[in-house]
C-alpha positions in Angstrom: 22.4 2.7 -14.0 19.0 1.9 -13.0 18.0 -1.4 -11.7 15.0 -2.5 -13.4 11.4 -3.1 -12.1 11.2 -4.5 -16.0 13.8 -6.9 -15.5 11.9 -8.2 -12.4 8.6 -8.7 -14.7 10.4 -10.1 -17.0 12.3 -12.9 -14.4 8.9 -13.5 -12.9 7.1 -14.3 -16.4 9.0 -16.7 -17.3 9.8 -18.4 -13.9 6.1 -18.7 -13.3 6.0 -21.6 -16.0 8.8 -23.6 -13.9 6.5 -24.2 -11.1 6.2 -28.3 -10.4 3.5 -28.0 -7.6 3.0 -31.2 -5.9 -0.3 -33.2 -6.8 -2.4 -31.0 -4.2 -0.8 -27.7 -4.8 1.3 -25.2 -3.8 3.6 -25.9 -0.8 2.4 -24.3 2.1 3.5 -22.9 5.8 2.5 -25.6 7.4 5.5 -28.6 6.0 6.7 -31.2 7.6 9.7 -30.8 8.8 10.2 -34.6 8.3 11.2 -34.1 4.9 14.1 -31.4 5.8 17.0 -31.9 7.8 20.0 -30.0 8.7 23.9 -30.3 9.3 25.8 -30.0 12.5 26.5 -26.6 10.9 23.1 -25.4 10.0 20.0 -26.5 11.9 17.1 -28.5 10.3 14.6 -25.7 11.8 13.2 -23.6 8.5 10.9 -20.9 9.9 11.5 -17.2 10.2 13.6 -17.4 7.1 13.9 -15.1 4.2 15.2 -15.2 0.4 16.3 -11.5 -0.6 17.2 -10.6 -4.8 19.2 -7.7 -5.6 19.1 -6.3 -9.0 22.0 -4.5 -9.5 23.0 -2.5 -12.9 26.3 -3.0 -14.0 25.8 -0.8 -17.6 24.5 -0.6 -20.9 24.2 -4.3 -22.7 26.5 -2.7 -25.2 29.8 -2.6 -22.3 30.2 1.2 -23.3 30.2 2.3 -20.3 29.3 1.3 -16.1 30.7 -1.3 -13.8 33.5 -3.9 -15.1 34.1 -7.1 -13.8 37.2 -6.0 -11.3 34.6 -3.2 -10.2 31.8 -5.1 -9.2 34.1 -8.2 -7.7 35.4 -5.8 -5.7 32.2 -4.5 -4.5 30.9 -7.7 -3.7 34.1 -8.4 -1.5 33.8 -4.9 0.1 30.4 -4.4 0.7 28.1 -8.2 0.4 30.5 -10.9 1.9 31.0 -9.4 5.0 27.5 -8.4 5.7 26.4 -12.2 4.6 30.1 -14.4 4.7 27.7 -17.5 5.3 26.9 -17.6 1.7 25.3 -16.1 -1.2 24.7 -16.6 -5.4 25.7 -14.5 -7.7 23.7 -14.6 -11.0 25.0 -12.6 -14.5 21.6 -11.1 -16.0 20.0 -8.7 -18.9 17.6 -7.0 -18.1 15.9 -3.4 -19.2 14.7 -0.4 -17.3 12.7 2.8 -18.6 12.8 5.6 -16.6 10.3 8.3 -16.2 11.8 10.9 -18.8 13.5 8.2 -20.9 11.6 7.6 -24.2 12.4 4.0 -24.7 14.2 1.3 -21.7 18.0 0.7 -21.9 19.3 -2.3 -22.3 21.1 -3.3 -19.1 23.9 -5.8 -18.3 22.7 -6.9 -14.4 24.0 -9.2 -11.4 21.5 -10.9 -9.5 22.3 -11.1 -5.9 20.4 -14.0 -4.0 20.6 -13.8 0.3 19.0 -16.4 2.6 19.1 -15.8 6.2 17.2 -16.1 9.2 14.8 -12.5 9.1 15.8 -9.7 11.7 16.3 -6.4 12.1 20.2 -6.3 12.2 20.0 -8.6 8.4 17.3 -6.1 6.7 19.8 -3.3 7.6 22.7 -5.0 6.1 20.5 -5.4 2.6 19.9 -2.1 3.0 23.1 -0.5 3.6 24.5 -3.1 0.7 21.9 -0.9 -1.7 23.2 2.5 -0.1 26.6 1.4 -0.5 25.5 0.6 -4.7 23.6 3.9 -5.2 26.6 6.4 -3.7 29.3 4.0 -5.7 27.6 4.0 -9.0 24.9 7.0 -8.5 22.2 4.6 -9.8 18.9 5.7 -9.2 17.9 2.3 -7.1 18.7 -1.3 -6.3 15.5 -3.4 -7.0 15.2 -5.4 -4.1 12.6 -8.6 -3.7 12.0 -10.1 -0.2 9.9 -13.2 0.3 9.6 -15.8 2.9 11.6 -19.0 2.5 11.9 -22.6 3.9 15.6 -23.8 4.4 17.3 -26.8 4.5 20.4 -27.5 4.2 
């Protein structure tokens, strides 16, 4: 199962027209942090944050074939929580991939896995052994995997 560079043109089409900017524009880097504030938990501090999506393939739309529900749970228990046990969002998905030799794109059923954590070196190895860990289980070609900076409050 390939995870789909379409799907993620697809997700980003239509979640550009749900954009409520304030009335002077985008947010930018320099908020105030006034306007967040933490928990005894989790800090009110925002910077150095990321937001990671993982576009995982479970199998054609159909449910022929690929991942079930036990198989993929299971995965998430095994190989996700324990790299990110503070939290994460799980979201079910359709998406569709072509690959280079394929004459038309398969019709995919997805999960969507969405990470926030404060950026480092040991975090961006854990999303990356999370999509080694989905390539050897399922000998998918790739995870599609979107990083962008994020402001946090919780």
């Amino acid at each position: 199962m390939r995870v789909l560079a379409s799907l993620f043109l697809v997700v980003s089409l239509v979640t550009a027209g749900c954009v409520n900017w304030p009335e002077h524009g985008p947010a930018t880097a320099n908020h105030s942090s006034a306007t967040l504030s933490g928990d005894a938990a989790h800090p009110d501090a925002t910077h150095g944050w990321v937001r990671t999506e993982l576009y995982f393939g479970l199998g054609l739309a159909d449910g022929r074939d690929g991942v079930d529900e036990a198989a993929w749970r299971a995965f998430l228990d095994k190989e996700v929580t324990p790299r990110f046990p503070s939290g994460l969002t799980v979201v079910d998905a359709y998406g569709q991939w072509q690959g280079v030799k394929q004459t038309k794109p398969e019709r995919l059923r997805s999960k969507i896995v969405i990470l926030l954590y404060p950026d480092s070196p040991t975090q961006q190895a854990s999303v990356d052994a999370i999509r080694a860990a989905w390539k050897a289980k399922t000998g998918d070609q790739s995870v599609l995997r979107v990083t962008q900076p994020a402001d946090v409050s919780f």
